[in-house]
Legacy VTK file of the C-alpha trace (Angstrom):
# vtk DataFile Version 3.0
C-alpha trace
ASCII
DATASET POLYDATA
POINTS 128 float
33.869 -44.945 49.762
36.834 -43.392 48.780
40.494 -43.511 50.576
41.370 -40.325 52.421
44.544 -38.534 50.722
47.506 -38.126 52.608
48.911 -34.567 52.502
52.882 -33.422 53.476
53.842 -29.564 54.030
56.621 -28.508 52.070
57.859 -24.724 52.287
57.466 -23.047 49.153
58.588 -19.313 47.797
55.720 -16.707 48.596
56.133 -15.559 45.008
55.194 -18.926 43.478
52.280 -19.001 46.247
51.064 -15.699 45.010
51.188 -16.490 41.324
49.146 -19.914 41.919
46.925 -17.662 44.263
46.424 -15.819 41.552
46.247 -18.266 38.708
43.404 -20.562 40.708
41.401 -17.510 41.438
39.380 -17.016 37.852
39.331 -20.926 37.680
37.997 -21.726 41.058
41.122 -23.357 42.508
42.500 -23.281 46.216
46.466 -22.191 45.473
47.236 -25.921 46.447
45.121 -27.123 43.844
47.114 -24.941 41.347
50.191 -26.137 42.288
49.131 -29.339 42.304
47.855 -28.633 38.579
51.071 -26.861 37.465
52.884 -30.372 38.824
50.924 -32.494 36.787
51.415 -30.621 33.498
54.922 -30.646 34.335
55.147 -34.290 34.313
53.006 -34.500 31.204
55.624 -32.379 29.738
58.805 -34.854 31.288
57.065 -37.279 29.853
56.403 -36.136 26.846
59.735 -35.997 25.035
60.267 -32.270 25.035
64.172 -31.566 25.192
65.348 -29.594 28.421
66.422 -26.592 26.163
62.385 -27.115 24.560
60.928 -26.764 28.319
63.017 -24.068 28.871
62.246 -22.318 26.124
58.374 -23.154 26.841
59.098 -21.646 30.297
61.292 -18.668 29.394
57.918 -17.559 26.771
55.405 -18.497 29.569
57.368 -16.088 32.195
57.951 -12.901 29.464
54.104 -13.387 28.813
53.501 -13.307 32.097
55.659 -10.296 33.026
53.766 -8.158 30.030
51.017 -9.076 31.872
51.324 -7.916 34.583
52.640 -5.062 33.296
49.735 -4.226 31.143
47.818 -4.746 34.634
50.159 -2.071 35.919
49.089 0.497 33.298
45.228 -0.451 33.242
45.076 0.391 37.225
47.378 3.315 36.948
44.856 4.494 33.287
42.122 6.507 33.688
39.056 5.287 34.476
36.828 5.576 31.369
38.831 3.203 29.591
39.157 0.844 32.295
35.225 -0.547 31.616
36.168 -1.744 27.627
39.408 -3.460 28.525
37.491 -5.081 31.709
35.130 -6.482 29.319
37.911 -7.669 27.183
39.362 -9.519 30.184
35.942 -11.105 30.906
35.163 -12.454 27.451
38.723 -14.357 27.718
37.870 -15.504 31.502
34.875 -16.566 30.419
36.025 -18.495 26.841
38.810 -20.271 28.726
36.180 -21.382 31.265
34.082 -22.642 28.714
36.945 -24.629 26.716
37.605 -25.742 30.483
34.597 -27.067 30.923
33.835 -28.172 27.755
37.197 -30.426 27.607
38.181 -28.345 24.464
40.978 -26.706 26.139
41.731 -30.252 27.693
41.723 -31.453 24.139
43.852 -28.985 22.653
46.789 -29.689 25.378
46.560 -33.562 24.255
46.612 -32.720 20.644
49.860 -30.598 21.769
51.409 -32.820 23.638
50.803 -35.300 20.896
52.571 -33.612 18.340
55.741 -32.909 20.717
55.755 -36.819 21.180
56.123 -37.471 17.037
58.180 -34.315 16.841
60.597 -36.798 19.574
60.194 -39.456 18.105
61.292 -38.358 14.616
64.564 -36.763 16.185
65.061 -39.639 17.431
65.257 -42.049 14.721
67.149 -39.065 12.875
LINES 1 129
128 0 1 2 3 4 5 6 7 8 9 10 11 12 13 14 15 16 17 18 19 20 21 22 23 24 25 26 27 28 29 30 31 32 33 34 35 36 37 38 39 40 41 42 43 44 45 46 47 48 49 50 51 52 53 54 55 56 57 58 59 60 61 62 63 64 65 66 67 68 69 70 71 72 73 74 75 76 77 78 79 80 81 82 83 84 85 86 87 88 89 90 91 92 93 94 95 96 97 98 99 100 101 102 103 104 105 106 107 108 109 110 111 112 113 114 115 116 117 118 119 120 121 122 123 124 125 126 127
């Protein structure tokens, strides 16, 4: 039998609670469990000898990605819609390959190899 977790309430931004709503959705996730994801990876990353200013950096891409994406979202629901079918399917074939690496444990894979290579990268600046 397994132990029962224990769970606390904390008060988080709506914002972040809508992006993680919205993040767990094509994966299957509750929002909690994508939070609790996006906490684990961020410990990988502590722990993985990035710099501050390399996380940052990280984040900073991660957020301007996001932003033209949701501004291409923007422009596909305010397009016409004839062209909305082809870029639809384009969306699914990318849902449905990062599923596959997520089930897979390629995409699993890929973040180790990743995380990995930022460990030598730390280690070599640090015996520079």
């Amino acid at each position: 039998m397994t132990a029962a977790k224990s769970f606390a309430s904390v008060k988080l931004p709506e914002s972040l609670v809508q992006q993680a709503r919205d993040a767990a959705q094509p994966l299957r996730r509750s929002a909690a469990g994508q939070i609790e994801y996006w906490v684990t990876l961020g410990r990988v990353v502590e722990h993985s000898g990035l710099t501050v200013q390399e996380a940052r950096d990280a984040i900073e891409r991660y957020e301007a990605a996001a932003r033209e994406a949701r501004e291409a979202r923007m422009k596909l629901e305010a397009a016409p819609s004839d062209s909305s079918p082809v870029v639809s399917e384009s969306l699914e074939a990318v849902k449905r390959r990062m599923l596959a690496a997520n089930a897979d444990g390629s995409l699993q894979a890929h973040i180790r190899s990743i995380v990995a290579d930022n460990r030598q990268k730390a280690e070599r600046r640090k015996a520079a």
